[in-house]
Structures are given as C-alpha cells and as structure tokens.
C-alpha positions as CSV (number, residue, x, y, z in Angstrom):
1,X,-102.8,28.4,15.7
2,X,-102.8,30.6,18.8
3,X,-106.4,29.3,19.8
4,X,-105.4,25.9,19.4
5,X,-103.7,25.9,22.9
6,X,-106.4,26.5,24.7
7,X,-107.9,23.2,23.7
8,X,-105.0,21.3,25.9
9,X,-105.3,24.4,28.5
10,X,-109.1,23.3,28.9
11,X,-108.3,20.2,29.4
12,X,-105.4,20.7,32.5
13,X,-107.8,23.6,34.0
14,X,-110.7,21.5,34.1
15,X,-108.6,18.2,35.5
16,X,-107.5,20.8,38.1
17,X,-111.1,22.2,38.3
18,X,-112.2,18.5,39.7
19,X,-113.3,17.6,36.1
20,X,-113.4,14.1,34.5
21,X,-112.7,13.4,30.6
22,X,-115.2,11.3,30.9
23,X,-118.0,14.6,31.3
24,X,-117.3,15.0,28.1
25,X,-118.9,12.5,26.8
26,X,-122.3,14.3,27.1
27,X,-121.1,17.4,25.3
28,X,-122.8,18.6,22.4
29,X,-121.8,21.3,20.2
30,X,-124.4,21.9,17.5
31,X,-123.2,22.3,13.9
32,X,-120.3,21.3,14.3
33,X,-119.5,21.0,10.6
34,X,-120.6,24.4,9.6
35,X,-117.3,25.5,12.4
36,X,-115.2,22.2,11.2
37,X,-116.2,23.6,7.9
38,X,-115.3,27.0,8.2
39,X,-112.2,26.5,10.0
40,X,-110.9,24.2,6.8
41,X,-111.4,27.0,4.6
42,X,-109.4,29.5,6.1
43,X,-106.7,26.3,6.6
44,X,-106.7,26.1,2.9
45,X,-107.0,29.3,2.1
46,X,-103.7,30.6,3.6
47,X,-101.5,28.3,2.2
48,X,-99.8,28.8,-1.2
49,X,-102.2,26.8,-3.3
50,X,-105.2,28.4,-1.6
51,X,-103.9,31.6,-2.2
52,X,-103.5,30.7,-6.2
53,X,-106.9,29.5,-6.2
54,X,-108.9,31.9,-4.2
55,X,-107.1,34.9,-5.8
56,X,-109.1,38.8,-5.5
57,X,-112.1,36.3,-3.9
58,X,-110.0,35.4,-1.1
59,X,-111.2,38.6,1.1
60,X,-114.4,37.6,0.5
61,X,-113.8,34.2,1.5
62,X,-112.2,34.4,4.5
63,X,-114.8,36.7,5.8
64,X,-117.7,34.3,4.6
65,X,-115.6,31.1,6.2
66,X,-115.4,33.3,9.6
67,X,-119.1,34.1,9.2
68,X,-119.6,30.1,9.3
69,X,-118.0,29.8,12.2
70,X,-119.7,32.4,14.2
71,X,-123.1,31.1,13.4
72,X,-122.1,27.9,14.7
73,X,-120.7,29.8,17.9
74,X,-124.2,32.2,18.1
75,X,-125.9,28.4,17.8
76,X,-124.1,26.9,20.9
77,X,-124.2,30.8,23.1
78,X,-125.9,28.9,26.0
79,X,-123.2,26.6,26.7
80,X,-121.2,27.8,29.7
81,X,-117.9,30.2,28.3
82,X,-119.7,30.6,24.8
83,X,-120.7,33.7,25.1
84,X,-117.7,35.2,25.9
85,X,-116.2,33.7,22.5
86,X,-119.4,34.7,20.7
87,X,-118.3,38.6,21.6
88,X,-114.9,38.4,21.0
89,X,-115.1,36.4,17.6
90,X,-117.6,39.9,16.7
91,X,-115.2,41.7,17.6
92,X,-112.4,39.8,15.3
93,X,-114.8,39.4,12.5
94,X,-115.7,43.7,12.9
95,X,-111.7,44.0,12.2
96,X,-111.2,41.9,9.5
97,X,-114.6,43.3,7.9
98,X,-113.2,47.3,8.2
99,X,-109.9,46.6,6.4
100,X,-112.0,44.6,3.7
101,X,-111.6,41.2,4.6
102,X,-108.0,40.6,5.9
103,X,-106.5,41.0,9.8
104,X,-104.2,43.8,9.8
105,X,-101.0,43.0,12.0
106,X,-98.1,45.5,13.4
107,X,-94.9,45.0,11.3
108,X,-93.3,44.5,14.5
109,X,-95.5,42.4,15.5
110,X,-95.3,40.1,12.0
111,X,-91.1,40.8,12.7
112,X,-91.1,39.3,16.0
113,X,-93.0,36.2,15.0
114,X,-90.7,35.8,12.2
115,X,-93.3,37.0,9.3
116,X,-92.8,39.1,6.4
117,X,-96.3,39.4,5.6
118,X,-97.1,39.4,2.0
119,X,-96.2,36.0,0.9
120,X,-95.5,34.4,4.3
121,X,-99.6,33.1,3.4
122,X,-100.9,34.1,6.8
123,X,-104.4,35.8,7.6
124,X,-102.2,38.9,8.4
125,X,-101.4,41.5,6.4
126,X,-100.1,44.9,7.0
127,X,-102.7,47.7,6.7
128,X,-101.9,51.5,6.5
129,X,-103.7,52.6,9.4
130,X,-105.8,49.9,10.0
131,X,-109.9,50.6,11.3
132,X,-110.1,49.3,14.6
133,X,-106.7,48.6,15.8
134,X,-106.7,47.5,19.1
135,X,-108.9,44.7,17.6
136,X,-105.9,43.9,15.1
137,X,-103.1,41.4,15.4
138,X,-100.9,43.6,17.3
139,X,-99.1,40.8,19.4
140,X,-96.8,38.3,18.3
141,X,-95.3,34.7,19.6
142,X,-91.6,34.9,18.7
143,X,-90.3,33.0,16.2
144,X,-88.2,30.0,17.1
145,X,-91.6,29.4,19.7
146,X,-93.6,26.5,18.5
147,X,-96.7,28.1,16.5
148,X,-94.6,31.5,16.4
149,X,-97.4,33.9,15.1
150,X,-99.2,37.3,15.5
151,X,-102.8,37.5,17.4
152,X,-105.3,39.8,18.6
153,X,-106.5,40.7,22.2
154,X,-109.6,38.9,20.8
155,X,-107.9,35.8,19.9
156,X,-106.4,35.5,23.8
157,X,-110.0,36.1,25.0
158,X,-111.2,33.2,22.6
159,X,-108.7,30.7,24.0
160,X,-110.0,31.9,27.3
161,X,-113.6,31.4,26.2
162,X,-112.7,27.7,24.9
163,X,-110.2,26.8,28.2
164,X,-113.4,27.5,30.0
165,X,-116.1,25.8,27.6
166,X,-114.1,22.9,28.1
167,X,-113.2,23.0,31.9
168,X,-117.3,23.0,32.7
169,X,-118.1,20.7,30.0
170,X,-115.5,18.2,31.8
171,X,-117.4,19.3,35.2
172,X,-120.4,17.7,34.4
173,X,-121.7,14.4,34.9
174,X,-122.1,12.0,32.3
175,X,-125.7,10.7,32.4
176,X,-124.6,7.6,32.4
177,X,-122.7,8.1,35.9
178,X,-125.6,10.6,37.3
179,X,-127.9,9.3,40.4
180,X,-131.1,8.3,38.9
181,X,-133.9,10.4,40.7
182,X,-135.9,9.2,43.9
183,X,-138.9,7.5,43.6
C-alpha cells in the first residue's frame, strides 16, 4: 500500500515539473499484465482466504508473484526512473528470498502500524534475526494513518522510482501535439 502513493505523488510532481496528463497518453509500459498479474497474486494472497488456500506454497508464491513483476520492470529499464525501481525491487526480492520467501518486519515496527504479525495476513512476518536487515520492513506508518503499514528503505526508493517514471512520462509530448518535422 505504501507504493501506491507515489502514483498520486507522480502525478502533482510532474504537474509542478511543467507536465501535462495528457503526455501520458504516449506511455507505454510493456507487459503490463505479467506486473497487473503479479501484483494480484500477492493481493490475494495476503488476505485470509489466500492464506487458506496457498497454505506451506504461499512462500513460494509470493516470491514467484514478485519474480513476475520484476521481469516486467527489467522489460521497461529504459524508461526514465525505471532503473532505479529495477535495483531496489532486487534488493526487496534478495530479502524476501534469504528469510525463505516472506519480508521480515521489526516488531516495533509491526506495533507502531498497528500489526500483530501472524494472522494480521500481511507480507510481514517477524524473523529471528532476519538475513539482510536493513533491506527488511523496519519502518512503519502508524496506525490510525490511512494505509498504516510497515515498509522497507527499498519500498520508499520504489515510490521514488514510480513518482519519477510518472513525472517524465507526463513531460513528454504526445505525438499527436508534437511539431511535425521541416520539410
């Protein structure tokens, strides 16, 4: 959920940047589904039913369902702000890989957003001394926030990543709007 505010960040940073919704229009971000895809798995997956179904698979699937959406991201690297979401998803997906297929999170951290952990059907759990912790979900939105949750470093630097994919996307010129060449 974190992530998701950089969409209408993006969107006010590139208005302010001199952008136009409008340069939107010509964006183009190449398999889309496999992300859309990907994302929707891990929605599922961390809700009550998807934990029932998925059961001892779910590590598994979360890290295959993250694995989607990083191809999609390696497939779109040349777009301008991609590659900084390309690195930082690796370094999310390197953490959830080392503590077999979940994202450890402080307790604190779990506390402050007002999550218990197990049961509160989140992507993080509480790891004894979890492999790569800076990497982990070691900061927390307070609960009674909208979207109160726990996030990584990594995930700030995604929402980053996506503010600025969209404020250059909305920078360009729609090809319908662009001066035709000279003769």
């Amino acid at each position: 959920m974190f992530m998701l505010w950089a969409i209408p960040a993006g969107i006010v940073v590139g208005l302010l940047a001199g952008g136009r919704l409008d340069g939107m229009s010509g964006f183009r971000f190449r398999w889309a589904p496999l992300a859309i895809g990907g994302l929707l798995v891990q929605v599922v997956l961390f809700t009550p039913t998807g934990d029932h179904l998925s059961g001892s698979l779910a590590p598994a699937i979360y890290v295959a369902s993250t694995l989607a959406v990083f191809a999609a991201v390696l497939r779109n690297v040349r777009l301008p702000g991609m590659a900084i979401v390309a690195l930082v998803s690796l370094s999310n997906l390197a953490a959830i890989t080392a503590n077999g297929g979940a994202m450890p999170a402080d307790p604190a951290a779990l506390a402050a957003a007002g999550l218990d952990g197990a049961g509160s059907h989140t992507n993080s759990v509480v790891v004894p001394d979890p492999v790569l912790r800076p990497l982990t979900d070691i900061f927390a939105i307070p609960a009674g926030v909208p979207f109160a949750n726990v996030f990584s470093v990594g995930d700030v630097l995604i929402g980053v990543g996506i503010v600025f994919v969209i404020a250059a996307a909305m920078r360009r010129v729609p090809a319908s709007m662009a001066p035709s060449a000279a003769r």
